[in-house]
Residue, then its C-alpha position, 0 to 999 in steps of 0.5 A: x200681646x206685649x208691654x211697649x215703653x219708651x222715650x224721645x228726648x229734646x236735642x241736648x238732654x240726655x237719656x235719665x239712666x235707668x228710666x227706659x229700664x223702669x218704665x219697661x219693668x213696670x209692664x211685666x204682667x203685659x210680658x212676662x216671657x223677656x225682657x229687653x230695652x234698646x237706647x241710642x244715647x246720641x239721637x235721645x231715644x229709648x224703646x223698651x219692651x216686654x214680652x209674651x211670646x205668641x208667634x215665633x218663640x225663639x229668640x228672633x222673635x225677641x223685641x226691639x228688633x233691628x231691621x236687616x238694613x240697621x235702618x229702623x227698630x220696633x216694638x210692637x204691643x199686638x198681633x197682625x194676623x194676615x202677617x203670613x199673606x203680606x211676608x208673602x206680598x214682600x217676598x214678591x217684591x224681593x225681600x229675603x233677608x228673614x231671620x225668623x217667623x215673627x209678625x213683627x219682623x214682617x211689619x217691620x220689613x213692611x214699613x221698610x218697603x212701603x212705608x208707615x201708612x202703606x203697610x198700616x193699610x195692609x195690616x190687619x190686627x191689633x197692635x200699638x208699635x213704635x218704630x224709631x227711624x235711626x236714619x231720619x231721627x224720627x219716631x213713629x208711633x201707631x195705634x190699630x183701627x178700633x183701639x183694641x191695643x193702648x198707646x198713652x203719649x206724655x209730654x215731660x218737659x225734657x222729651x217725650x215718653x210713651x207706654x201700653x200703661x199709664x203706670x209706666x210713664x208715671x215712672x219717669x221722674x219728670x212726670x207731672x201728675x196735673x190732673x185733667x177736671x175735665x177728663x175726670x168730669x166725663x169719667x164720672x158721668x160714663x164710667x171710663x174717660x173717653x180717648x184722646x184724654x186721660x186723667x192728667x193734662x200732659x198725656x193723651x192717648x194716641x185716637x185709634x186708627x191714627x199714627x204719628x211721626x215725632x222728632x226731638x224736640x217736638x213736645x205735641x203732635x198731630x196724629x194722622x188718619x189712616x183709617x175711620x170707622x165712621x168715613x169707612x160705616x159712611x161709605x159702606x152705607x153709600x155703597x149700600x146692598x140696594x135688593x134683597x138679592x144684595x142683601x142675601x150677597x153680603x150676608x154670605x159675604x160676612x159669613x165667609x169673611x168671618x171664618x176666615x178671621x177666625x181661621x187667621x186669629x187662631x194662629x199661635x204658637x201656644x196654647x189658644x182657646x176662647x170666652x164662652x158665655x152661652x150667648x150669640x157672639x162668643x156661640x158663633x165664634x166657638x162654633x166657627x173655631x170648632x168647624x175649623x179645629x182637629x181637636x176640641x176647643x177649649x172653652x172657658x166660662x164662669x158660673x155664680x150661685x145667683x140665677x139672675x146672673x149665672x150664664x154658666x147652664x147655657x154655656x155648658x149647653x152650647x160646649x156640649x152641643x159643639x163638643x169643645x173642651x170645656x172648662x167651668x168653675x163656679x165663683x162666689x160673690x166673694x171672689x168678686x168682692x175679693x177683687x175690690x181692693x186691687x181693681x185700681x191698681x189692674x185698670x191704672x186709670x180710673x174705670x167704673x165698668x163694674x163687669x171688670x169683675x166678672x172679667x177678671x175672673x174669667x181671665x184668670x180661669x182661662x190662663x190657667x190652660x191657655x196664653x190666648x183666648x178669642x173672645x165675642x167683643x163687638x158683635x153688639x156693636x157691628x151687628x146691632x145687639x144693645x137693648x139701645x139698638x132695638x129701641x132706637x129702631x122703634x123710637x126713631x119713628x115714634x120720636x119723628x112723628x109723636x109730639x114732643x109734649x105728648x112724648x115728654x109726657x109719657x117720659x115723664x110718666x115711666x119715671x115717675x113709675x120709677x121714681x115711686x117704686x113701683x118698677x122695683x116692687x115689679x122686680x120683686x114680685x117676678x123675682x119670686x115668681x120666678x121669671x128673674x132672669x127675664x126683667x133683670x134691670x127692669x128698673x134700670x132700662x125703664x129709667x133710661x126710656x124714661x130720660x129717653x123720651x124726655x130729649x131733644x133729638x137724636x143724639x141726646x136720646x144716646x147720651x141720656x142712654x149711656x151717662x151713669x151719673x142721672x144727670x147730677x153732675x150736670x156734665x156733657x158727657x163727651x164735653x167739648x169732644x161733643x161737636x166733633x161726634x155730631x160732625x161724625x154723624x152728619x151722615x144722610x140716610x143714617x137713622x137712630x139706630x145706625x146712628x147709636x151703632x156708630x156712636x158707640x162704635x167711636x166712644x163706648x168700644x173703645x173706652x169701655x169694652x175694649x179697655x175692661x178686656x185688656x187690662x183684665x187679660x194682661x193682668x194675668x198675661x192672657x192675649x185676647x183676640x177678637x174677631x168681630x173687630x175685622x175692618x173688612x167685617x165692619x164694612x161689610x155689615x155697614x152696608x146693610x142697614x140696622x132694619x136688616x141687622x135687627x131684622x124681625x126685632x132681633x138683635x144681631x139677626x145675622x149672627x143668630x142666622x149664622x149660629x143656627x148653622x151650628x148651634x139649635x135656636x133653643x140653646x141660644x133663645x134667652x133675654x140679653x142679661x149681659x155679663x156683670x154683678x149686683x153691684x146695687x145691693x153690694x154697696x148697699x151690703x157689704x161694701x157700703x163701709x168701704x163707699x161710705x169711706x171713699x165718698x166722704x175722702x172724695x167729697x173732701x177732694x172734690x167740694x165742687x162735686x160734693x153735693x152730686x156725691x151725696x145725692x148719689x148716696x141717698x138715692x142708692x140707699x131710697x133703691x134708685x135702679x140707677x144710682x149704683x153707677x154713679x157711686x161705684x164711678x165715684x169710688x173708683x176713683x177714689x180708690x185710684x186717686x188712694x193708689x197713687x197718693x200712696x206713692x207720692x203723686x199728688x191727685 
């Protein structure tokens, strides 16, 4: 895990002294182990990397790295776990000229051999990397399947320019900060601004699973597929497991493939352990990493004094049934408070995913001990595990055969319970008598079964799920990217809920999930790994179809087969509480000085939304159970706007 920058110019416009050097700089925390920085002056071109060593310590693993032939140099952000399999594969067809053990070096070696897209259908990991061809005069720049790893692109006039982060590139002197409405539009409506854009119009980030090819004087590009995971869930379906005796197949099929990620991803040279949680996803990962480990595990969690949110007693549970080393520390409300402040300046662009607090924490517990951490990210997504997934198993058949006005009807009479207050005062009454843990956000997921029902078809039942802002702005959540999403999913045989899986697979992985994890850890230079995100993984759960991955009404009943390997069901049994903060009474607590301030610097900036913002306010402060995601977007981006007004940039 590394900080990649660099920069392509225009035939006859020099290299800006000192850029590359900036811009590499400003990824430190991505790599802090070295530093280093190639430039070729006559062909315009600058790579410059930052380091945290993982594989190969010694300085032949050190970035840009020169292929033996001279022909290309790398940088490369990431891991490719199979890197061992395919140096073998290469030495087969006589290369032997290796310097080192790196990954990298097998990568590069790999392009040189086969080529870009061969060797990118090889490699399995997670990386962003650029490879500058010296002989062609060409740049390659490519992106891992899922987007586990950034890769921002901006033209600047005079060249092209490339970062892991958009505060590198806004270091270049060109940059131009002309904000994207648009982009900013769908931030606010679901908390992170969904790929290819960000929040300026000159620069976008490379589509996961993509790559492209640039040469001086190209300022726009057109990426290349090499892989999708919505072609590769569509042919898996195709191919399916048609008998039960199919079905029991792939099952083992995923079990097997899944230690053998595991045991691929817990290669490293440095200290490694892993996110524990207590819950489905991080329990088979550590069990799995446990079963193929001489010694204990270290495994890492966070605790808080408030029950409906404490995870840490079933963590505790599951690391001393598996035996792992295991490390918990207890964090008040006010750590995360305390994060507030910085929370623009860790995720330089604006997010709203409030559990990038928690996360943080998390992070920074674990690379006190540890430089990589496996984590249980995307096992909501493969394996059927949002309250969205269940519902939409159920709802597809109610909504296909209830009458719409009877459904809106119904709809309109869950929201009305809510609007009332009458979920809020259940909330309270179960809170005292006990039962918090088992209706936390009660309020909340009534209100999103209440928009629900209300919808057209299918795919506005998912974006009534995901948008956070109630609708006030008026904004299509993914705008004009909407009808390549629905061309996505124009799939035979897909239902509701596989259509949700893919859905989010493609948006809400990706934006959210993945962003939130990897700016959080390279903030403290920790790697994260995750093994769910395993292509071979991925098509092997798409042949079954979500009635089997939900089987029984069970969110990701596969995974909690396999854990009951492992682990006793009892540790595992427990309503899906997610990993966040109470951010509600926050802003109506001790923050609400600080949202009062960036709502009216916010309404002063964006008149257009002014009203939006307002209404938000009032509604969090009458106990909306949803009103808390508009305002804290809101403030979010306000803060990151503050940021970057404070050195000179007009947003």
């Amino acid at each position: 895990m590394c900080g990649i920058a660099g920069l392509l110019m225009m035939p006859g416009r020099p290299l800006p002294e000192g850029v590359a050097e900036r811009m590499t700089d400003a990824l430190t925390r991505r790599g802090p182990d070295a530093r280093g920085v190639f430039s070729d002056a006559e062909a315009g071109v600058a790579l410059g990397h930052r380091r945290l060593a993982i594989v190969d310590l010694t300085p032949t693993g050190a970035q840009p790295m020169t292929s033996a032939s001279g022909r290309h140099v790398m940088v490369l952000n990431g891991e490719i776990y199979n890197f061992r399999d395919l140096r073998r594969a290469l030495e087969a067809e006589g290369v032997r000229d290796w310097r080192g053990t790196s990954d990298t070096e097998v990568l590069l070696n790999g392009i040189e051999c086969w080529g870009l897209e061969a060797t990118l259908r090889r490699a399995e990991g997670m990386f962003a990397f650029a490879v500058f061809d010296r002989k062609e005069r060409r740049l390659m720049l490519a992106r891992d399947r899922f987007g586990e790893k950034p890769l921002f692109v901006a033209d600047l006039g005079e060249g092209i320019a490339f970062a892991s982060q958009l505060s590198a590139i806004m270091r270049h002197p060109g940059f131009a900060a002309e904000t994207d409405e648009a982009a900013i539009d769908q931030f606010l409506t679901l908390s992170y601004i969904p790929e290819p854009k960000t929040p300026f119009r000159s620069v976008s980030k490379l589509p996961a699973g993509s790559y492209a090819i640039l040469t001086p004087g190209e300022r726009t590009f057109e990426p290349q597929t090499y892989w999708s995971a919505a072609e590769a869930a569509r042919s898996a379906h195709r191919l399916g497991a048609r008998t039960p005796e199919a079905e029991r197949e792939v099952v083992a099929a995923i079990g097997a493939r899944l230690r053998t990620v595991i045991a691929n991803q817990m290669v490293a040279d440095v200290p490694l352990g892993a996110f524990l949680s207590g819950g489905i996803d991080s329990s088979l990962i550590v069990a799995l990493m446990q079963a193929q480990s001489a010694r204990p595990v270290k495994t890492f969690t966070i605790g808080f004094e408030d029950e409906a949110y404490n995870e840490a007693p079933f963590a505790r549970a599951v690391a001393a049934h598996l035996r792992t080393d295991h490390t918990e520390v207890m964090v008040t409300w006010q750590d995360a408070l305390d994060l507030v402040d910085g929370i623009a300046d860790t995720y330089d662009e604006p997010f709203g995913d409030s559990s990038q607090l928690p996360t943080c924490l998390v992070s920074k517990v674990a690379r006190q001990q540890v430089t990589v951490a496996l984590s249980g990210d995307a096992g909501d997504e493969v394996f059927g595990g949002y309250n969205r997934h269940k519902i939409a198993l159920s709802f597809g058949r109610l909504f296909a055969t209830l009458p719409p006005p009877l459904r809106k009807g119904l709809g309109g009479v869950i929201g009305g319970a809510v609007s009332s207050g009458l979920m809020a005062g259940l909330e309270r009454a179960m809170g005292a008598a006990g039962a918090a843990r088992h209706i936390k956000l009660l309020g909340e997921k009534a209100s999103k079964l209440a928009s629900a029902l209300r919808c057209g078809d299918g795919l506005d039942f998912y974006l009534s799920l995901v948008r956070r802002d109630d609708g006030l702005s008026g904004v299509a959540p993914f705008g004009g990217d909407l009808d390549g999403l629905a061309a996505a999913l124009a799939v035979d045989g897909f239902d509701l809920a596989e259509t949700m899986m893919l859905l989010d697979t493609l948006t809400y992985l990706p934006g959210d999930i993945l962003t939130k994890v990897d700016r959080a850890a390279m903030a403290v230079s920790l790697e994260t790994r995750a093994p769910y995100l395993d292509h071979t993984l991925y098509e092997l759960a798409w042949r079954l179809p979500a009635r089997k991955r939900m089987a029984g009404g069970r969110s990701k009943a596969i995974l909690r087969d396999l854990l009951d390997q492992h682990v006793p069901r009892a540790l595992i049994e427990r309503p899906k509480a997610g990993f966040g903060v109470p951010i509600s009474a926050w802003l109506r607590g001790p923050l609400k000085g600080w949202l009062t301030d960036l709502v009216a610097d916010f309404c002063a900036q964006t008149p257009r939304h002014a009203g939006m913002a307002r209404a938000a306010l009032a509604s969090l402060e009458a106990g909306s159970p949803t009103a808390h995601h508009l305002a804290w977007n809101i403030a979010m981006l306000q803060a990151w706007r503050r940021r970057w007004r404070s050195r000179n940039l007009a947003l």
